[in-house]
C-alpha positions in Angstrom: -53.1 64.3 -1.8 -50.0 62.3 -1.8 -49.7 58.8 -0.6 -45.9 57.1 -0.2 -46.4 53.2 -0.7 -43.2 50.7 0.2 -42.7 48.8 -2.7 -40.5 45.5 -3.7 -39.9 47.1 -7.1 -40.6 49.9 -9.5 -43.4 48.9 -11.3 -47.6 48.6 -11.0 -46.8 45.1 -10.6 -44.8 45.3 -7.4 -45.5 43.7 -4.3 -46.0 46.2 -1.2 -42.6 46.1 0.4 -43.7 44.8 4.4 -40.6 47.3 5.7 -41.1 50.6 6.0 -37.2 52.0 7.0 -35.8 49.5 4.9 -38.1 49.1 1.4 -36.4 48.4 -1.6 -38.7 51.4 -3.6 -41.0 54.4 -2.4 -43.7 54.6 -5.0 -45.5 58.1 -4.6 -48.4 58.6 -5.8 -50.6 61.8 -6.6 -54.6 61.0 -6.1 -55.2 64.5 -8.1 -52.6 64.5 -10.9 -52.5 60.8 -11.1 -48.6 60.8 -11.1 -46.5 58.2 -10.3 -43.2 58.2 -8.9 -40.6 55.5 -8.0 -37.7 56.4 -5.9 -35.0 53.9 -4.7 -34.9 53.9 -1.3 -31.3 55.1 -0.2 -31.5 54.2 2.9 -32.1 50.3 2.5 -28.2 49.0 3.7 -28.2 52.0 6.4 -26.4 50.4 9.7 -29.3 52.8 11.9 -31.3 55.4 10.9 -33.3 53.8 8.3 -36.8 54.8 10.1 -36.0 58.4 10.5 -33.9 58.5 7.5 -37.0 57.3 5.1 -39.6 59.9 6.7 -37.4 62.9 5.6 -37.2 61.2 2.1 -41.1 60.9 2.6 -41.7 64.3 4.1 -39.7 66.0 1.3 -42.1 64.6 -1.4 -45.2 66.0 0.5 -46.6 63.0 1.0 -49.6 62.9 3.5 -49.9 59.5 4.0 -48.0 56.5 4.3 -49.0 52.5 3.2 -46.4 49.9 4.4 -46.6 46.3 6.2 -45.0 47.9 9.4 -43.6 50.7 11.0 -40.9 51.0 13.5 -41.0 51.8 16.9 -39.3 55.0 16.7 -41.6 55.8 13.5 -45.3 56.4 15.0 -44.4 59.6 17.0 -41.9 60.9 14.2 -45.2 61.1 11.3 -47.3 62.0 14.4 -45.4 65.2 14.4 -45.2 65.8 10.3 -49.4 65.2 10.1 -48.2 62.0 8.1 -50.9 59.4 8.4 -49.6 55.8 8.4 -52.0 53.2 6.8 -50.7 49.1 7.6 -51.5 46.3 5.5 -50.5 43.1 6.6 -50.7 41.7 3.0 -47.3 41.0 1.0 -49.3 39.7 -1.9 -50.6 43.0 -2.3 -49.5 44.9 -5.5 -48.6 48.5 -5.9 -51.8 48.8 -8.7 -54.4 47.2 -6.1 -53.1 49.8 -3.5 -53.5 52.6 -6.0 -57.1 51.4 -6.8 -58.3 50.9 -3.1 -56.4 55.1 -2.8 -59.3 56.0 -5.9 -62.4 54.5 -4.1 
């Protein structure tokens, strides 16, 4: 099962990014591998289209869940459609590792 967290960086040590469209890093993560991966979010400066733009890039990894501080408007129906469950937490002191832990249990 993949899980796409926002992230503020690209390490453990990151704090979870609260924006989902507009996150400085996607960290995916792979509960049965273990894997990690870190991809700059392109979409970040985008004038529009951030939302949309940053569920393909989620959608193309496989990813079956979603962690971020918020979502969008246009965002809940969009994952709704792709079986992408979103999972909010309010916390922006929350790092990427603590996330990955809370994923394990």
């Amino acid at each position: 099962m993949k899980t796409a967290i926002t992230s503020t960086g690209n390490s453990l040590e990151s704090l979870l990014d609260q924006r989902f469209g507009r996150c400085e890093y996607f960290v995916v993560y792979d509960s049965v591998s273990k894997i990690l991966e870190f991809i700059p979010n392109p979409n970040k400066e985008a004038e529009e289209g951030a939302g949309p733009a940053a569920v393909q890039l989620v959608a193309s990894r496989n990813a079956n869940k979603i962690v971020s501080g918020e979502f969008g408007m246009k965002i809940k129906s969009l994952l709704d459609s792709l079986k992408i469950q979103m999972i909010v937490i309010k916390d922006p002191e929350k790092k990427i590792s603590e996330i990955i832990a809370m994923l394990n249990h």
